[in-house]
TIGUKE-433549 format. One record per atom (N, C-alpha, C, O, CB): x, y, z; residue number from 1; residue in three letters; atom name. Coordinates in pm, whole numbers, always signed. Atoms other than C-alpha are relative to their C-alpha. Glycine has a CB too. Example, Ala and Ser with C-alpha at 12.3 -4.5 7.8 and 13.67 -1.06 7.14 Angstrom:
! TIGUKE-433549
east|north|up|num|residu|atome
+89|-119|+0|1|ala|N
+1230|-450|+780|1|ala|CA
+90|+120|+0|1|ala|C
+194|+118|+66|1|ala|O
-99|+3|+125|1|ala|CB
-82|-119|-6|2|ser|N
+1367|-106|+714|2|ser|CA
-77|+109|+73|2|ser|C
-26|+220|+90|2|ser|O
+41|+46|-142|2|ser|CB
END
This chain:
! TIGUKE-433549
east|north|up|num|residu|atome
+64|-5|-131|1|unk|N
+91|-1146|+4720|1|unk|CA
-65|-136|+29|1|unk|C
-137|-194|-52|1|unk|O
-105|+115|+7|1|unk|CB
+85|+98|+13|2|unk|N
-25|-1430|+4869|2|unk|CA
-125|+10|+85|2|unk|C
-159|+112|+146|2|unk|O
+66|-112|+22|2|unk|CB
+139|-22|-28|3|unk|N
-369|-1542|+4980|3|unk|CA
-28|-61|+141|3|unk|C
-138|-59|+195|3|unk|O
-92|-66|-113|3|unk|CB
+24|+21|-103|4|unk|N
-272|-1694|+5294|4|unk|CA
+112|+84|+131|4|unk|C
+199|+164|+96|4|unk|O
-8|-144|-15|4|unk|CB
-151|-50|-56|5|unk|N
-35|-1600|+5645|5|unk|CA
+93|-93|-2|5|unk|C
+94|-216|-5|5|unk|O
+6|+47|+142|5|unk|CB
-87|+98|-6|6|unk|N
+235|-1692|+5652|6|unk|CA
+89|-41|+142|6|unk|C
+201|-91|+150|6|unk|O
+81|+36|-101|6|unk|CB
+4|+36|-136|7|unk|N
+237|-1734|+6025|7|unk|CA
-115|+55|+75|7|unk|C
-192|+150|+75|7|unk|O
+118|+39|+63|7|unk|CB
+135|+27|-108|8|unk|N
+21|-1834|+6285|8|unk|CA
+42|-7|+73|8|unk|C
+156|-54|+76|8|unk|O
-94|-95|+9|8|unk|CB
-133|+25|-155|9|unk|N
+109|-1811|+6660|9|unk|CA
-120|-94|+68|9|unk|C
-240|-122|+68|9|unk|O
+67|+199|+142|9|unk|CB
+37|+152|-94|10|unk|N
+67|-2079|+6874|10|unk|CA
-74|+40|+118|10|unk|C
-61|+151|+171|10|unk|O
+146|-92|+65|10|unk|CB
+122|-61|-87|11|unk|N
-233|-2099|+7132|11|unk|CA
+57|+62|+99|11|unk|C
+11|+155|+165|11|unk|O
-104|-97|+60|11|unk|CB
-60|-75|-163|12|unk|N
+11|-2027|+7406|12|unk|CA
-4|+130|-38|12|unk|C
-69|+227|+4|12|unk|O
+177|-36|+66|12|unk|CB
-49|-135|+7|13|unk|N
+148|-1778|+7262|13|unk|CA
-153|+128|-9|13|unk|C
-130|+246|+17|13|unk|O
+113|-2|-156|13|unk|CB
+117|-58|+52|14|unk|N
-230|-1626|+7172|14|unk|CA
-39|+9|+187|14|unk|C
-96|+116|+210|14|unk|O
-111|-112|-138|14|unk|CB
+40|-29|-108|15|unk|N
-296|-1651|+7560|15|unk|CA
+62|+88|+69|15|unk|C
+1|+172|+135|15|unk|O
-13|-87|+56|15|unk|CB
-78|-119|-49|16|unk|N
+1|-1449|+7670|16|unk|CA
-29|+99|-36|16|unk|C
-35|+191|+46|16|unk|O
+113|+5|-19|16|unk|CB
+37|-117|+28|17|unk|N
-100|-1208|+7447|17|unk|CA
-94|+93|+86|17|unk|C
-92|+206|+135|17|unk|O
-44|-17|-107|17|unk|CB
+152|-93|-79|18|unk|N
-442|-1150|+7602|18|unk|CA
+46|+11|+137|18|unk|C
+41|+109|+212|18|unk|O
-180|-97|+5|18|unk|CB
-45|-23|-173|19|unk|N
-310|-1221|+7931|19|unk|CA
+47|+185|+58|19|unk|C
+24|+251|+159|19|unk|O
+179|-119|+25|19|unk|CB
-102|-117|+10|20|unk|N
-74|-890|+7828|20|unk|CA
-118|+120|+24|20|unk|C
-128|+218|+98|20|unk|O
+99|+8|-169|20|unk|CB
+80|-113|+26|21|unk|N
-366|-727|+7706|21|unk|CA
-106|+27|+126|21|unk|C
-131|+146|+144|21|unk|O
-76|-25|-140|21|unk|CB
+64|-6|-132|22|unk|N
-599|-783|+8050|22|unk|CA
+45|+59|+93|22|unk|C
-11|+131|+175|22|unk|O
-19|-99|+48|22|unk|CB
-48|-100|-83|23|unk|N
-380|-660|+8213|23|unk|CA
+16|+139|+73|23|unk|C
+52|+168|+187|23|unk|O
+43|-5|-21|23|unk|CB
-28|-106|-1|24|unk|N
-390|-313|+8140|24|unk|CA
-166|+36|-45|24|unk|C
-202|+128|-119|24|unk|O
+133|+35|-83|24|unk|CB
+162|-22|+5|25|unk|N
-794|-343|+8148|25|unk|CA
-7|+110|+143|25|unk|C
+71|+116|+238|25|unk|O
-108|-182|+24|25|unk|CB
+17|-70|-95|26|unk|N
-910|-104|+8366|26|unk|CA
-145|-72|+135|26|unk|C
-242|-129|+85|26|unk|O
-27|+145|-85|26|unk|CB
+105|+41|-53|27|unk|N
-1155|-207|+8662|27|unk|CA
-152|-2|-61|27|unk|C
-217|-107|-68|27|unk|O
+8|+63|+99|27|unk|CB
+128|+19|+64|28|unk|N
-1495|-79|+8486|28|unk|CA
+40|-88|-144|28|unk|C
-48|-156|-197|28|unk|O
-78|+159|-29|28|unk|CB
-34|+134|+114|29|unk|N
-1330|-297|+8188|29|unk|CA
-9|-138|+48|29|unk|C
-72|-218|-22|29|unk|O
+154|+2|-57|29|unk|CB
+23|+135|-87|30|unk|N
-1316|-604|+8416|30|unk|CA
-201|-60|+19|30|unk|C
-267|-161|-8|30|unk|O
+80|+54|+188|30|unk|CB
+131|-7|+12|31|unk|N
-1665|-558|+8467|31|unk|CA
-81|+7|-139|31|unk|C
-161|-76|-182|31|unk|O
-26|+101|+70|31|unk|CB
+58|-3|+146|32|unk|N
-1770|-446|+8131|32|unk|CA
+6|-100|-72|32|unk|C
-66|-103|-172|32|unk|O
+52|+85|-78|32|unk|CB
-30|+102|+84|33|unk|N
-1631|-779|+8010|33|unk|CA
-60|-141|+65|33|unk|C
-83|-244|+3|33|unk|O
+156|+2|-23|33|unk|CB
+56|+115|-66|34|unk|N
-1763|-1011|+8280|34|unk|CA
-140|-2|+63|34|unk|C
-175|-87|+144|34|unk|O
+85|-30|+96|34|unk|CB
+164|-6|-27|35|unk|N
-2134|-920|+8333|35|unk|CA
-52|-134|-16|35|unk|C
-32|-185|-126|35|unk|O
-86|+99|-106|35|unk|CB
+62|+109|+11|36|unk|N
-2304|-1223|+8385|36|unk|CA
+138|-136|-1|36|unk|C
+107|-249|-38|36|unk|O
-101|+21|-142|36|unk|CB
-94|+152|-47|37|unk|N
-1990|-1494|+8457|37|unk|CA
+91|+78|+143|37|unk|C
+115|+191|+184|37|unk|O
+152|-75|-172|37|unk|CB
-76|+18|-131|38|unk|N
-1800|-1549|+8762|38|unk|CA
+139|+28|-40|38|unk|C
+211|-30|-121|38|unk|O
-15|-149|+69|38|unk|CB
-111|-57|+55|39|unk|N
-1522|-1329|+8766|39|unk|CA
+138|-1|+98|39|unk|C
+154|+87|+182|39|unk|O
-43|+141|-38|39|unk|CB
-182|+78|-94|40|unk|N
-1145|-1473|+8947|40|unk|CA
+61|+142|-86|40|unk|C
+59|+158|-208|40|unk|O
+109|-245|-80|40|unk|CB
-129|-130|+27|41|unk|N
-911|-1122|+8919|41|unk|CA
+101|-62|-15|41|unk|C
+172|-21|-108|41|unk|O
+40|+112|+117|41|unk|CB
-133|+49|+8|42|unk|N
-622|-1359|+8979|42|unk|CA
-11|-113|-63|42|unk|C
+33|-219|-18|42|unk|O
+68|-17|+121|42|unk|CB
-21|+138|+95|43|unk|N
-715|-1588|+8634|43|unk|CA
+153|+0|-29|43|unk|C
+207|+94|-86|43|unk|O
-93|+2|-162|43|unk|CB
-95|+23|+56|44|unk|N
-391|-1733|+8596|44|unk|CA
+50|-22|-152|44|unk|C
+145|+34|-206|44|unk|O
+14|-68|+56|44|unk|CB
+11|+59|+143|45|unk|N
-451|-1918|+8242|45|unk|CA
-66|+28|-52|45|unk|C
-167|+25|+18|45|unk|O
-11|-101|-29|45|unk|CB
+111|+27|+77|46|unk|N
-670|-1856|+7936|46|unk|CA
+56|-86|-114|46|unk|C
+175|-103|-141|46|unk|O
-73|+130|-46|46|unk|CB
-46|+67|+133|47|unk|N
-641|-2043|+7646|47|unk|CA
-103|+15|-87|47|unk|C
-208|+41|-27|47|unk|O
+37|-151|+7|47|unk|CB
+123|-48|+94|48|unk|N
-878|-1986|+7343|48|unk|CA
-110|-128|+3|48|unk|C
-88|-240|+49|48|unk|O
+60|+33|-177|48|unk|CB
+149|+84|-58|49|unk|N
-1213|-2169|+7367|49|unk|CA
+20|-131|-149|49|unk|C
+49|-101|-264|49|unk|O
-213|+145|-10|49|unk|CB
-22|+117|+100|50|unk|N
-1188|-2510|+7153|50|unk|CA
-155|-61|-48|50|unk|C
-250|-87|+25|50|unk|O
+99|-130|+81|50|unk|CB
+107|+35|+50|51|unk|N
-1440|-2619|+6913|51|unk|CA
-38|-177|+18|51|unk|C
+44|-256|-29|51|unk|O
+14|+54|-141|51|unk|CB
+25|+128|+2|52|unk|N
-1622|-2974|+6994|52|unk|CA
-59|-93|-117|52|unk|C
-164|-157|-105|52|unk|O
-69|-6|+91|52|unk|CB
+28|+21|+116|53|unk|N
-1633|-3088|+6658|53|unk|CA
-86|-146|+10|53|unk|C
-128|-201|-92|53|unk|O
+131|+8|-85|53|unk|CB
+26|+166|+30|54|unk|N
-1762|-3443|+6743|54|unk|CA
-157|+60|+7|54|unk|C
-243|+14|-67|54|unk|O
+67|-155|+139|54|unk|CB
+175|-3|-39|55|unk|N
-2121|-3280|+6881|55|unk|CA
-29|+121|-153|55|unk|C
-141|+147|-199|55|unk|O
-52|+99|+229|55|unk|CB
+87|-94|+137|56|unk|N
-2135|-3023|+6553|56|unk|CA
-47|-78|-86|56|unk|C
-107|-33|-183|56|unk|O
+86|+102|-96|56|unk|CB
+64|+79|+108|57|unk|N
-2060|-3349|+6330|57|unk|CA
-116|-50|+16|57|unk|C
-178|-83|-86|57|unk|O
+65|-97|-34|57|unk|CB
+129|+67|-30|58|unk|N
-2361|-3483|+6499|58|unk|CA
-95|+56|-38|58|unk|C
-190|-6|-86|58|unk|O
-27|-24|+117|58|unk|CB
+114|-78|+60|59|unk|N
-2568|-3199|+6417|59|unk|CA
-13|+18|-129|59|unk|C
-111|+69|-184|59|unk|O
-6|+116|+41|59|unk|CB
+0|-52|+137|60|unk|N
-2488|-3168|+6102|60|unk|CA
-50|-183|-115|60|unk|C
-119|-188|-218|60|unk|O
+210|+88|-30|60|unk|CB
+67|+131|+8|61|unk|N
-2552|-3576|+6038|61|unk|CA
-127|+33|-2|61|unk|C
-183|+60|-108|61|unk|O
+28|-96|+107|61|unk|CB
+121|-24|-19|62|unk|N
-2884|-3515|+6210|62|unk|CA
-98|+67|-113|62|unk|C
-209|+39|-158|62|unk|O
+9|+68|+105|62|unk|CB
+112|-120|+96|63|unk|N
-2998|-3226|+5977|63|unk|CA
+48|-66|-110|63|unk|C
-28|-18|-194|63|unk|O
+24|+203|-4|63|unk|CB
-23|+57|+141|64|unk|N
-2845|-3435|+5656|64|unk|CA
-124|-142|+45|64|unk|C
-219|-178|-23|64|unk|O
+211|-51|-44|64|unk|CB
+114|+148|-18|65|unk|N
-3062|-3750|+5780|65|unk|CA
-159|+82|+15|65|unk|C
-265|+25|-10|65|unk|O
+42|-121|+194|65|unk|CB
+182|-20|+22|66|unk|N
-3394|-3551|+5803|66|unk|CA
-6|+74|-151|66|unk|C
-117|+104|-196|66|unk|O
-92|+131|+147|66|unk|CB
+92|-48|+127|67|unk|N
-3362|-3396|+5440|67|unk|CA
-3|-113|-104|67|unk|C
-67|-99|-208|67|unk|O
+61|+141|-78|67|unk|CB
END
């Protein structure tokens, strides 16, 4: 067995998915999921949220330079 996958799908492909899966949200689901953001019914695109690694390394500098 191994300890990793042995596939990973590609971001697109990870947006179609959800796209698939929104789809078949129901209205109080639309809502239930967008309380508090500005909510477009006809989002065309998502893509998964990307990490800004340059402002974490900074934090993480920061907190190594004050110990």
């Amino acid at each position: 067995m191994r300890a990793y996958p042995e596939y990973l799908p590609s971001p697109r492909q990870i947006a179609s998915e959800c796209a698939r899966i929104r789809q078949r949200w129901t209205p109080a689901e639309h809502r239930r999921r967008t309380v508090g953001y500005e909510f477009h019914v006809s989002q065309e695109k998502w893509l998964p949220p990307i990490i800004d690694t340059a402002s974490c390394l900074s934090g993480v500098r920061r907190l190594v330079a004050e110990a």
